[in-house]
C-alpha positions as CSV (number, residue, x, y, z in Angstrom):
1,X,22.2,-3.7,31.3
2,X,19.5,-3.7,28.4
3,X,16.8,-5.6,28.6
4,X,16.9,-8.4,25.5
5,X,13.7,-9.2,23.2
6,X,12.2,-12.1,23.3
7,X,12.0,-14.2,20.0
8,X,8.5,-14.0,20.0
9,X,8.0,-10.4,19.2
10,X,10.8,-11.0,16.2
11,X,8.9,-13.6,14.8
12,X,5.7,-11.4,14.8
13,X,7.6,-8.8,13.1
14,X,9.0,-11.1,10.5
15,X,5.0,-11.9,10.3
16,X,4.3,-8.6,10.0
17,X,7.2,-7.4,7.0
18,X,5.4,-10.4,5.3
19,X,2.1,-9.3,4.9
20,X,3.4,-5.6,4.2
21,X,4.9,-6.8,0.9
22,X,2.0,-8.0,-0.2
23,X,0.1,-4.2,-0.3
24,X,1.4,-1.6,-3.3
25,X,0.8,2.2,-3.4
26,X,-1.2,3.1,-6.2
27,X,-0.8,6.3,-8.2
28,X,-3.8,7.3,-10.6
29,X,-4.4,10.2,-12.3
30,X,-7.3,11.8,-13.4
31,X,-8.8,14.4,-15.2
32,X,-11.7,16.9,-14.3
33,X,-14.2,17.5,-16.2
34,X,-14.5,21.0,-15.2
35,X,-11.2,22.0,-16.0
36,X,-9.4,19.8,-17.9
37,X,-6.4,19.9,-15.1
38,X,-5.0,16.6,-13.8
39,X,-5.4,15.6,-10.3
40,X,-3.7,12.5,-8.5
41,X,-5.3,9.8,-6.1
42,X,-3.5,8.0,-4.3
43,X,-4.7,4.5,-2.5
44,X,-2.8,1.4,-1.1
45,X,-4.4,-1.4,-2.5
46,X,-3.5,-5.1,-2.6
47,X,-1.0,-6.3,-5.0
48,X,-3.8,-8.7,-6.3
49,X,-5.8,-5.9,-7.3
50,X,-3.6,-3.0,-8.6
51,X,-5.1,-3.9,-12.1
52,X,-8.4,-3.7,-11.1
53,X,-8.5,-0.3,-9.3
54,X,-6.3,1.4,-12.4
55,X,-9.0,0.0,-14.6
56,X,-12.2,1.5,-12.5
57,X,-12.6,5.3,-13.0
């Protein structure tokens, strides 16, 4: 027979799918100098700040 979890660990996974919702994945592309060709970064920033790091270069 299977062992069942306890309601403890669901609860810190409930904790856990919180917090994640609060991050985004950030696209932002930009252009070399050199060349003139586009080149993507990608970071996972907070959701507070997704303005801030598009605006920075």
């Amino acid at each position: 027979m299977a062992k069942a979890a306890s309601k403890n660990s669901k609860v810190k996974d409930l904790k856990a799918s919180a917090e994640a919702k609060n991050w985004t994945k950030v696209i932002k592309s930009v252009r070399s100098p050199k060349t003139g060709a586009y080149t993507f970064k990608e970071a996972i920033v907070h959701k507070d700040k997704v303005k801030d790091y598009l605006a920075s270069k």
